[in-house]
PAKOL-211671 format. One line per field, with one value per residue (C-alpha): residue number from 1; x, y, z; residue in one letter. Coordinates in pm, 1 decimal, always signed. Each point is the difference from the previous one (the first is absolute). Layout:
N
seq = NUM, ...
east = X, ...
north = Y, ...
up = Z, ...
type = A, ...
//
This chain:
446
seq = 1, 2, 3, 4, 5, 6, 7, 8, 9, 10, 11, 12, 13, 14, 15, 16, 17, 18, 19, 20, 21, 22, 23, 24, 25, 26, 27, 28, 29, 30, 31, 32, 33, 34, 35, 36, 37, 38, 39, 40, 41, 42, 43, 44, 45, 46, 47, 48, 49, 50, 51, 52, 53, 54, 55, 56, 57, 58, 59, 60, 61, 62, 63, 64, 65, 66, 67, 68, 69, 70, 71, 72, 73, 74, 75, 76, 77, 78, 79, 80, 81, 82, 83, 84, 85, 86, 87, 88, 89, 90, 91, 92, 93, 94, 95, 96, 97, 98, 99, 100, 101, 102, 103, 104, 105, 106, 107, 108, 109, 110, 111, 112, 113, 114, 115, 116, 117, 118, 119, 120, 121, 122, 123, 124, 125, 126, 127, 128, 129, 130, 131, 132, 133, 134, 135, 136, 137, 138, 139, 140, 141, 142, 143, 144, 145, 146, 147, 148, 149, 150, 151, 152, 153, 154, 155, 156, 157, 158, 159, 160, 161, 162, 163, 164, 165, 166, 167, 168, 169, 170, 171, 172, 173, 174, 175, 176, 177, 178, 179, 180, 181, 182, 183, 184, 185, 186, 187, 188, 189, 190, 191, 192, 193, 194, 195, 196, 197, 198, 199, 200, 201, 202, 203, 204, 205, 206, 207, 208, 209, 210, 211, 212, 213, 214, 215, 216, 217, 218, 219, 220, 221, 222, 223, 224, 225, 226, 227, 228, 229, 230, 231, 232, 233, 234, 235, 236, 237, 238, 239, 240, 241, 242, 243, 244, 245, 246, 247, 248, 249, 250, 251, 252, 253, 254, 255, 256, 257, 258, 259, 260, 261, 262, 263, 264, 265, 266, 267, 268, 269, 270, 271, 272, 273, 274, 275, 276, 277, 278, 279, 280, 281, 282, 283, 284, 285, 286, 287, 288, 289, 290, 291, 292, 293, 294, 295, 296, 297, 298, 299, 300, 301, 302, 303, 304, 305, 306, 307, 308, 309, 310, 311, 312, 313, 314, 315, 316, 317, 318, 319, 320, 321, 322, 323, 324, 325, 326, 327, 328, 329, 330, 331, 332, 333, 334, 335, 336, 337, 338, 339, 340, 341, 342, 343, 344, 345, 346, 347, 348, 349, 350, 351, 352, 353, 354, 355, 356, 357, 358, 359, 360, 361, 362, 363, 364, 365, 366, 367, 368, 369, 370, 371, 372, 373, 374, 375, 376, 377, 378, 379, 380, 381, 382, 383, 384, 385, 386, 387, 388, 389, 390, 391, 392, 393, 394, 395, 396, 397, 398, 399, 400, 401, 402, 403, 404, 405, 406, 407, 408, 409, 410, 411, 412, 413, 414, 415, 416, 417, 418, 419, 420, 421, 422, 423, 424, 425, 426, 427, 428, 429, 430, 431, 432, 433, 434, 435, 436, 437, 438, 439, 440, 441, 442, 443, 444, 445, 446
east = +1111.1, -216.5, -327.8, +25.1, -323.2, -37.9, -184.8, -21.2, +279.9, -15.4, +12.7, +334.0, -114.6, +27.2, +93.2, +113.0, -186.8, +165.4, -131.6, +261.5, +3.8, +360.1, +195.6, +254.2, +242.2, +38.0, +390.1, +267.3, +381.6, +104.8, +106.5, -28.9, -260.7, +4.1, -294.0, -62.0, -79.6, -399.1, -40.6, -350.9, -149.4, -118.0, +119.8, -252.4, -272.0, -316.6, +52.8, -312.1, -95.8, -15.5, +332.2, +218.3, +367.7, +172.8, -185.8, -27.5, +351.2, -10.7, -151.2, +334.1, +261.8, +273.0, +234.1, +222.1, +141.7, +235.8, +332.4, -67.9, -283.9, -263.3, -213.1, -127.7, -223.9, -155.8, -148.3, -206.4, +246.7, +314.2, -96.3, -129.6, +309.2, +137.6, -273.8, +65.2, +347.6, -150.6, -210.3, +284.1, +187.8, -294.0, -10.3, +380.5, +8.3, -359.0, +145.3, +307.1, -206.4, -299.3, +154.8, +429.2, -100.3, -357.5, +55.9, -344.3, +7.5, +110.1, -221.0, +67.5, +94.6, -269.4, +177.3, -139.5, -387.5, +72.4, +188.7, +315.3, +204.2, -43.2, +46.3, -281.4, -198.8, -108.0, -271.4, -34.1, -330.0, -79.9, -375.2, -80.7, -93.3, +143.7, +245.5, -38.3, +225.5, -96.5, +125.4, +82.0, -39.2, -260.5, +301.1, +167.4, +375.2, +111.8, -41.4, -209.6, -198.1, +172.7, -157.3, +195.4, -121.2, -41.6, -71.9, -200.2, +83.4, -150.4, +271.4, -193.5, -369.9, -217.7, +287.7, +266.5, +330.4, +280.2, -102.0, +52.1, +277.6, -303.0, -186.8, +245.3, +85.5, -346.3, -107.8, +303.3, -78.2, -304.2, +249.0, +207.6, -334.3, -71.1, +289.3, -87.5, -454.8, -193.9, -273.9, -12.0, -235.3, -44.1, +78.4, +325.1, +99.4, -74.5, +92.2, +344.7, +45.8, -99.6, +245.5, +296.0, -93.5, +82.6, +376.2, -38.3, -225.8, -260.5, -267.8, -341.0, -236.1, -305.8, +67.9, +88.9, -326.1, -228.0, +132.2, -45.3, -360.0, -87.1, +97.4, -305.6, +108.4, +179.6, +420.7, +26.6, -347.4, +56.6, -250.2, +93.2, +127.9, -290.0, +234.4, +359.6, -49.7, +190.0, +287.3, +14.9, -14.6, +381.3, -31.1, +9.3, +327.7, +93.9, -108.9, +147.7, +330.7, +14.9, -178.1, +129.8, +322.6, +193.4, -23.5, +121.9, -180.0, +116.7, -249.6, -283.6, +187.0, +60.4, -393.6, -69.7, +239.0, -174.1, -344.7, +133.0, -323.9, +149.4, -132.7, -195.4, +162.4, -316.0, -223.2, +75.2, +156.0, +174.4, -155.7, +104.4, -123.1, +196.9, +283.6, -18.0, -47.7, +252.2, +285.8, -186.0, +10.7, +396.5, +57.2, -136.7, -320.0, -284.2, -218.7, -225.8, -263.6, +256.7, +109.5, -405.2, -25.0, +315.9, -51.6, -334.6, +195.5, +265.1, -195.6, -151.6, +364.7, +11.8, -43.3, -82.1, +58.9, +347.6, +194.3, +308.6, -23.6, -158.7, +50.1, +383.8, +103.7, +174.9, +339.7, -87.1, -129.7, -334.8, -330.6, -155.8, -350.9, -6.5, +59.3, -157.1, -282.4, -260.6, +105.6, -211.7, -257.4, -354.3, -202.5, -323.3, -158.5, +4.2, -195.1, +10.4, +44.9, -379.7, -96.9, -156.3, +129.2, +152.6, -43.5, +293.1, -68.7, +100.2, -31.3, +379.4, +14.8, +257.8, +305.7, -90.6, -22.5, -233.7, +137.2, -251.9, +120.6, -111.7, +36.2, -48.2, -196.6, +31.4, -212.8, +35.6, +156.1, +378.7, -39.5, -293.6, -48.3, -5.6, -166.7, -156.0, -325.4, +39.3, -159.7, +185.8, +166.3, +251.1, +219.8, +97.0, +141.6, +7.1, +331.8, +2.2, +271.7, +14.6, +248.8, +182.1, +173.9, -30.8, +368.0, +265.9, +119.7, -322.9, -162.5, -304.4, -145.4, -220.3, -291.7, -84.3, -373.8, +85.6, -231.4, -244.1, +132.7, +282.9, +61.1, +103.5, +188.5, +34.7, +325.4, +31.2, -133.6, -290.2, -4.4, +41.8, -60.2, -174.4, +180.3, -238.3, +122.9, -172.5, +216.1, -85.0, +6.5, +143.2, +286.6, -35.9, +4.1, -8.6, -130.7, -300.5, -79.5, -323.9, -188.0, -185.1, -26.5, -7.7, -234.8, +124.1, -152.5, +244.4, -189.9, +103.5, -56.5, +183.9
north = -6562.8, +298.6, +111.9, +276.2, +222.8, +254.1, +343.3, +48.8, -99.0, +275.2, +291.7, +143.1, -126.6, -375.4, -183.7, -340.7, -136.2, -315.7, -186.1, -202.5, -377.5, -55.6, +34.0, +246.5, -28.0, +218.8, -126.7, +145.2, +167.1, +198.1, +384.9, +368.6, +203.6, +352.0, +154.1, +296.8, -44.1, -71.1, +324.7, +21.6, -329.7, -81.4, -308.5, -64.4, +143.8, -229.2, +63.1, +88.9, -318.1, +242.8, +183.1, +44.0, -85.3, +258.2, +256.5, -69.6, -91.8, +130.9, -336.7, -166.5, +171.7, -265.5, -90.2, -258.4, +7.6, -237.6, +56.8, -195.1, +64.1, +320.4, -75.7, +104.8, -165.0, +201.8, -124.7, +132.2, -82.7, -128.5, -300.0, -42.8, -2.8, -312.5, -77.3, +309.5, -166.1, -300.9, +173.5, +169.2, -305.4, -198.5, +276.4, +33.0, -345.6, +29.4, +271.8, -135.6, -324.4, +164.8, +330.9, -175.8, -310.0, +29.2, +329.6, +127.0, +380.5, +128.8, +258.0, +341.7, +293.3, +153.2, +363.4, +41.6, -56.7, -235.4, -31.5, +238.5, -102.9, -170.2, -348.7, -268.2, +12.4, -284.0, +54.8, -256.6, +53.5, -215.5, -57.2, +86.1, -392.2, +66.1, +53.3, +264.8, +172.6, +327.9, +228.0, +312.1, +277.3, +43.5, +114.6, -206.3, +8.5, -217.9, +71.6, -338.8, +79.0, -184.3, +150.7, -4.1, -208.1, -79.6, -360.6, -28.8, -317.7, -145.9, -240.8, -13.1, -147.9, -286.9, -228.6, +85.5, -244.0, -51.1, +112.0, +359.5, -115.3, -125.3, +270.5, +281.7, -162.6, -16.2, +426.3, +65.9, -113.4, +241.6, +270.1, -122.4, +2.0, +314.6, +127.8, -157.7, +3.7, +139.3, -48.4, -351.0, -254.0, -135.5, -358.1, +89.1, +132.6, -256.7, -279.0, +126.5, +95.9, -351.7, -143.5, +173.3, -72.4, -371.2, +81.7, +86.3, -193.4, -281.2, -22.2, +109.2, -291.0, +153.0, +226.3, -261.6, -165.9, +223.8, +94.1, -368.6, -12.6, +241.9, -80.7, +132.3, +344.1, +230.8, -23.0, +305.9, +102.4, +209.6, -80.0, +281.2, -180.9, -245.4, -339.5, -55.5, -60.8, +304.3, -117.7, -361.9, +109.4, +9.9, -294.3, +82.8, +194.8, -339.9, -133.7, +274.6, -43.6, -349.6, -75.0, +314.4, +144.3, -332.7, +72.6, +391.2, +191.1, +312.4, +46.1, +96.7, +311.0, +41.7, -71.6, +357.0, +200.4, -66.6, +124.7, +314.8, +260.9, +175.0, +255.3, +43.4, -22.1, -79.1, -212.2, -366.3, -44.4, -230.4, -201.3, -311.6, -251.9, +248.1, -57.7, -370.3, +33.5, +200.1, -232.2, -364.7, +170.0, +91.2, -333.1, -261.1, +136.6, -47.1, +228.8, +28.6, -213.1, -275.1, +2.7, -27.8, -310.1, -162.1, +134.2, -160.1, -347.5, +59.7, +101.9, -344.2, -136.7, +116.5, -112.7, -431.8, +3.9, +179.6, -205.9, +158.5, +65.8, +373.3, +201.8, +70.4, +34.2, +267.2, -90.0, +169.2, -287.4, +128.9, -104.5, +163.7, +75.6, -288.9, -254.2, +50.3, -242.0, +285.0, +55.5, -262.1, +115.7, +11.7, -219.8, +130.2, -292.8, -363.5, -186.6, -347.8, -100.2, -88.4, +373.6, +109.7, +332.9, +246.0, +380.3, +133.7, +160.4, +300.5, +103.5, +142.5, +391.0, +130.1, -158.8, -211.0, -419.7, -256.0, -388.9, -251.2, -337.0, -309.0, -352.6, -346.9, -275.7, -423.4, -13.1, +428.3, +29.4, +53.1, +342.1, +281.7, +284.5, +322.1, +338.5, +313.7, +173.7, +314.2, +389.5, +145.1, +298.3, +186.4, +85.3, -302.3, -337.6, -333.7, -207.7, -360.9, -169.7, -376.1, -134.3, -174.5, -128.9, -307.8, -143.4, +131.5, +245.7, +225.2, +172.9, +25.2, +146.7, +277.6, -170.1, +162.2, +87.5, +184.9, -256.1, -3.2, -298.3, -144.5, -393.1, -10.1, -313.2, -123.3, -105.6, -364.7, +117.7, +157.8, +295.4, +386.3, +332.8, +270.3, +332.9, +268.4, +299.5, +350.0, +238.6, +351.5, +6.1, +346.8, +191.1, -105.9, +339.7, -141.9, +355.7, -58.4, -369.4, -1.0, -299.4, -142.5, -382.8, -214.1, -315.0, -300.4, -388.1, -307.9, -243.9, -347.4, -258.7, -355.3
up = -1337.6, -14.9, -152.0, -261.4, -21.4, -285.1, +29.5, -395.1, -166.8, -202.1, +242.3, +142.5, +318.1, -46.6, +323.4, +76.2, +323.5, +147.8, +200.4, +231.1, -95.9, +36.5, +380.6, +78.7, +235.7, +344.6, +33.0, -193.6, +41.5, +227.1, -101.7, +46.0, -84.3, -227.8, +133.5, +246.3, +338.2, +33.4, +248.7, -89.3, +55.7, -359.3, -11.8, +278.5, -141.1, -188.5, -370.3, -160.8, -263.8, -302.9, +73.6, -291.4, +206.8, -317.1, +137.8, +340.0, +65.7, +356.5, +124.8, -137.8, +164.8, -48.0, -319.8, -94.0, -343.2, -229.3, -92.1, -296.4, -145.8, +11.5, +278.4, +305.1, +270.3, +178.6, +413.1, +274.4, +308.8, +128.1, +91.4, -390.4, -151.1, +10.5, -205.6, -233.8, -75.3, -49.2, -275.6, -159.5, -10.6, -190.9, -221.1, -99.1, -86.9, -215.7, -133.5, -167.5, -108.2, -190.7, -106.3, -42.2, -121.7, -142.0, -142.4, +115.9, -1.1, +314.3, +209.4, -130.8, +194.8, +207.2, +17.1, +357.0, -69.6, +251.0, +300.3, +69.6, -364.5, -302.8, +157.5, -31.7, +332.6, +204.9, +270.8, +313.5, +112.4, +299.6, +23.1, -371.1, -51.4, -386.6, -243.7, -266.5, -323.3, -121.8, -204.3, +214.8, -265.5, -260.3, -267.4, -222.2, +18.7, -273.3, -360.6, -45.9, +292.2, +283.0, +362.9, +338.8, +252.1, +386.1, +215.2, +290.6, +193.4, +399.9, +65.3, +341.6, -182.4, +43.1, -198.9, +188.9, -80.0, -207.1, -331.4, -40.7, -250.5, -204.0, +40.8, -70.9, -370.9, -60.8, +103.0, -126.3, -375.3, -8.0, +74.6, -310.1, -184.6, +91.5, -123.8, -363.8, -58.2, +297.9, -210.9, -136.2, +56.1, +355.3, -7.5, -170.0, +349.9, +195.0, -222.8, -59.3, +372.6, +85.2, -266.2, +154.5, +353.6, -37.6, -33.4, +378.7, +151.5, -35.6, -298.6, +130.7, -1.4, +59.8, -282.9, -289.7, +141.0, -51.7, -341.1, -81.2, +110.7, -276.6, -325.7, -152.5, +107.3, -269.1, +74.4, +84.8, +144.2, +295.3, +263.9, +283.3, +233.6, +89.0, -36.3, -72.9, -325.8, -128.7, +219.6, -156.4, -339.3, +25.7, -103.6, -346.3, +38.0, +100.1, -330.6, -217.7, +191.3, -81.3, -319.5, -174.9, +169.4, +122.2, +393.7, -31.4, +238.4, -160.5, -213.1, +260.1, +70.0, -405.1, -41.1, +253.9, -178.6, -367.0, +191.7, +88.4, -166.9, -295.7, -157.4, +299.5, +339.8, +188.8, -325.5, +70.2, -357.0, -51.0, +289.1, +156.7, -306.5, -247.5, +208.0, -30.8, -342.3, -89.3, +205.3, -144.5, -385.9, +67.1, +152.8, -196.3, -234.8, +256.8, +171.0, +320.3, -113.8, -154.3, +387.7, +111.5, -169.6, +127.3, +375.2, -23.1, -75.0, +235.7, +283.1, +18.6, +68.0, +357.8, +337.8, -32.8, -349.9, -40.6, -169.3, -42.6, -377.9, +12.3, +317.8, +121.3, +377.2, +110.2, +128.4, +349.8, +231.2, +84.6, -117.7, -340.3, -128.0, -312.6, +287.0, +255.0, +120.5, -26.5, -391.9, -115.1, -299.7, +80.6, -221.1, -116.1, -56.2, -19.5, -277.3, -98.9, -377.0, +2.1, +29.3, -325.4, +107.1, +271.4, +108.9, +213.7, +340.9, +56.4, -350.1, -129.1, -15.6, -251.1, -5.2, +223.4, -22.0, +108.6, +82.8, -50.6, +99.0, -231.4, +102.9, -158.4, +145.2, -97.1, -348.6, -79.4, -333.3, -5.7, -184.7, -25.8, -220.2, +111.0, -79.6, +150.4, +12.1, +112.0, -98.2, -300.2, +96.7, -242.0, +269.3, +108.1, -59.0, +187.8, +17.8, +174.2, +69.6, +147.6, +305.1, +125.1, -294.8, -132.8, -28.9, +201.1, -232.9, -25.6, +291.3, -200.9, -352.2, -192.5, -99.9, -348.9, -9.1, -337.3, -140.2, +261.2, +132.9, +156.3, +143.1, +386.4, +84.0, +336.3, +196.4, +96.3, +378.7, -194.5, +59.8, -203.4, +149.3, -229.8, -9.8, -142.0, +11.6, -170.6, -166.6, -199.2, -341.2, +5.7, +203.4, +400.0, +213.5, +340.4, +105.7, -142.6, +131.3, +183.7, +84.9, -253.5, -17.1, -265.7, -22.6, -156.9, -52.1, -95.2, -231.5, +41.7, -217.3, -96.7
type = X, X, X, X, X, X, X, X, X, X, X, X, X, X, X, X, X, X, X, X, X, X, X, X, X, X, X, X, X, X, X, X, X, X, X, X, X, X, X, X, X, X, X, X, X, X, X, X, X, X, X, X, X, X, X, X, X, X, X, X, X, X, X, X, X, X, X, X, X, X, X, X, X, X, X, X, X, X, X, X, X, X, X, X, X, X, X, X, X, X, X, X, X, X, X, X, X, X, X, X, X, X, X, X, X, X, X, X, X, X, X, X, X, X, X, X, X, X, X, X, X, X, X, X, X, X, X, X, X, X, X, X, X, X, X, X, X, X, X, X, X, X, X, X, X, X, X, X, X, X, X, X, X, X, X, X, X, X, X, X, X, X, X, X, X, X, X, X, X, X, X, X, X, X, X, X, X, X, X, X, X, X, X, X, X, X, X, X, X, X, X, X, X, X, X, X, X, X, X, X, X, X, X, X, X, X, X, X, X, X, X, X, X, X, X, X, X, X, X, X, X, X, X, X, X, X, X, X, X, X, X, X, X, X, X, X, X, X, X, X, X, X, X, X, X, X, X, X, X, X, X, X, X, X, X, X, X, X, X, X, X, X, X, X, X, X, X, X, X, X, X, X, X, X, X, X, X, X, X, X, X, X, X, X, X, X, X, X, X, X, X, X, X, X, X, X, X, X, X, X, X, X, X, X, X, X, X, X, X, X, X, X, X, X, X, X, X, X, X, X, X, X, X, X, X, X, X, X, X, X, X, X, X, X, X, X, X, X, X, X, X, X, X, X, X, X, X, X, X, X, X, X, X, X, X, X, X, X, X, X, X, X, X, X, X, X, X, X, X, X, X, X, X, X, X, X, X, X, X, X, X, X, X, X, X, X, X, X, X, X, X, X, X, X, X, X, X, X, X, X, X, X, X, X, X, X, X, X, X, X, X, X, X, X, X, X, X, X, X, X, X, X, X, X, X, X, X, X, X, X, X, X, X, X, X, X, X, X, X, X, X, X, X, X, X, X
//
């Protein structure tokens, strides 16, 4: 796990900052190294925080590379590389998994911007408390705009452990991305990257739970880096890979290839909700805000209240984001029947959903009509929705305020949950979501 910071994602210099979350691993094979003798102490010497390892390579004076796939590891000493085969290992077998089998595009070519070749270059940086990918050349090498990139890893940091496994198919699926959109929105990154990383290790807890906490926020509202939420909104990949594409991961790696920026190699267009567009229409007539609406039904099927009808396990035995403890839906508010009416809190930005919890006492009537109050504004709409369902074969319905109006009828344990969720009117360009929020009152009455 890693934190992803952007320096203007549309400048040549955008940079993914990670911070370390996930452990790596100091054992690994044994082997021979490729590089020259370290006659000059550099890999001795305190690397200055801000170096740039492709063109400093003197503090790296060690290689190991695969005879399998393009990659070399670069490391500081001897006694670093059992650890630097370790890496390589990792990497191999992330390699043939997300690039073999997932068909994500594969790291292109550097032609010697970085390192000694044209090989991808891993950096172990002892001490550099982090994990980064950059791309190590401001020029654009494929014809859709695909850049060359380098990983930073401390397999030495705070989390030391077992996990580098974890770890490496995570970094390595910004590379992949790189080598598709370097300048697509920036939950994309980390949402994807998150996605992929539970095919090698563990589903991040903290991160589903803090993308649970805020409904209210826009899906893909990047928040730089101040929670996990970015990280937990893989979440909906989950969702699209099981509502829409029958347990196939391959479509995340299909979704980064239809964002690649055409006619302009460095305009996000198409961007990430094109891309999801584009592969719902193909597949079954929906589109990105179809999948809004569902998500925000689905998403209240995790954690306690899984039950087994909406999100798929993996066949790896390791724990996932829908089920995990910590994937449980925040609740906005609680309101008894009585109330004549209710105002969410937080307020829901842009697609982004509020849950307001309803409940039945003896005496309440058995059903209550329901309606909004909130501003008019042109460029929006409000769609509620009403869970769980009430027999076992619904998980909940659209209530149809067409007529300003609709009837809510509560289960037998009386109780509904309110899904409000605000949507644009117009095309969505996640570029341009800012942070507006969007006040809304539930009126009550028998």
């Amino acid at each position: 796990m890693s934190v992803r910071s952007i320096f203007g994602f549309f400048t040549s210099f955008l940079m993914i900052l990670l911070v370390l979350t996930t452990a790596c691993s100091e054992n690994g094979d044994n082997g021979n190294n490729s590089g020259d003798d370290d006659s000059n102490g550099w890999g001795s010497k305190t690397i200055p925080s801000d170096t740039n390892p492709c063109k400093n390579p003197e503090y790296w004076p060690y290689q190991v590379s695969s005879d399998v796939r393009p990659v070399m590891v670069h490391y500081r000493t001897l006694e670093e590389e059992n650890v630097a085969l370790r890496a390589l290992k990792d990497i191999e077998s992330v390699w043939k998994i997300e690039v073999d089998d997932l068909q994500f595009t594969p790291p292109p070519s550097d032609n010697g911007y970085c390192g000694p070749d044209g090989l991808f270059d891993i950096f172990l940086w002892n001490g550099i408390g982090g994990c980064s990918v950059d791309v190590s050349t401001d020029t654009i090498v494929t014809s859709w705009g695909g850049r060359p990139s380098f990983m930073i890893i401390d397999p030495w940091g705070p989390y030391g452990g077992d996990l580098l496994y974890g770890l490496a198919g995570h970094e390595f699926n910004h590379a992949c991305q790189a080598a598709d959109d370097w300048y697509e929105i920036g939950i994309a990154f980390e949402m994807t990257s998150t996605y992929i990383e539970q095919l090698f290790t563990a589903g991040c807890s903290y991160c589903v739970e803090d993308f649970q906490l805020r409904p209210e926020w826009s899906l893909f509202r990047y928040d730089d880096y101040h929670t996990w939420y970015m990280y937990g909104a893989a979440l909906y990949l989950h969702y699209l890979r099981d509502h829409d594409f029958a347990g196939d991961d391959h479509f995340a790696s299909e979704l980064w290839k239809r964002s690649r920026n055409t006619p302009v190699l460095t305009v996000n267009k198409p961007n990430f909700v094109d891309a999801v567009d584009s592969l719902l229409q193909e597949k079954n007539g929906s589109d990105f805000i179809d999948s809004a609406i569902g998500f925000a039904r689905w998403r209240y099927y995790t954690g306690s209240r899984d039950d087994g009808k909406h999100f798929l396990p993996w066949t790896e035995d390791k724990s996932q984001l829908p089920f995990l403890p910590e994937a449980d839906i925040r609740i906005n508010l609680r309101a008894s029947a009585k109330a004549k009416s209710v105002s969410p809190s937080p307020q829901p930005m842009l697609v982004g959903s509020a849950y307001i919890q309803i409940y039945r006492e003896n005496g309440d009537p058995e059903t209550l009509s329901i309606s909004l109050d909130a501003p008019y504004d042109p460029q929006i709409r409000w769609v509620v929705q009403a869970v769980p369902g009430l027999d076992e074969e619904s998980d909940g319905e659209l209530l149809d305020l067409s007529q300003g109006s609709a009837i809510l009828r509560f289960t037998e344990e009386g109780e509904r949950t309110l899904i409000l969720t605000v949507l644009p009117t117009s095309e969505y360009n996640p570029d341009e979501q800012d942070e507006t929020r969007y006040p809304v009152t539930v009126l009550l009455n028998p």
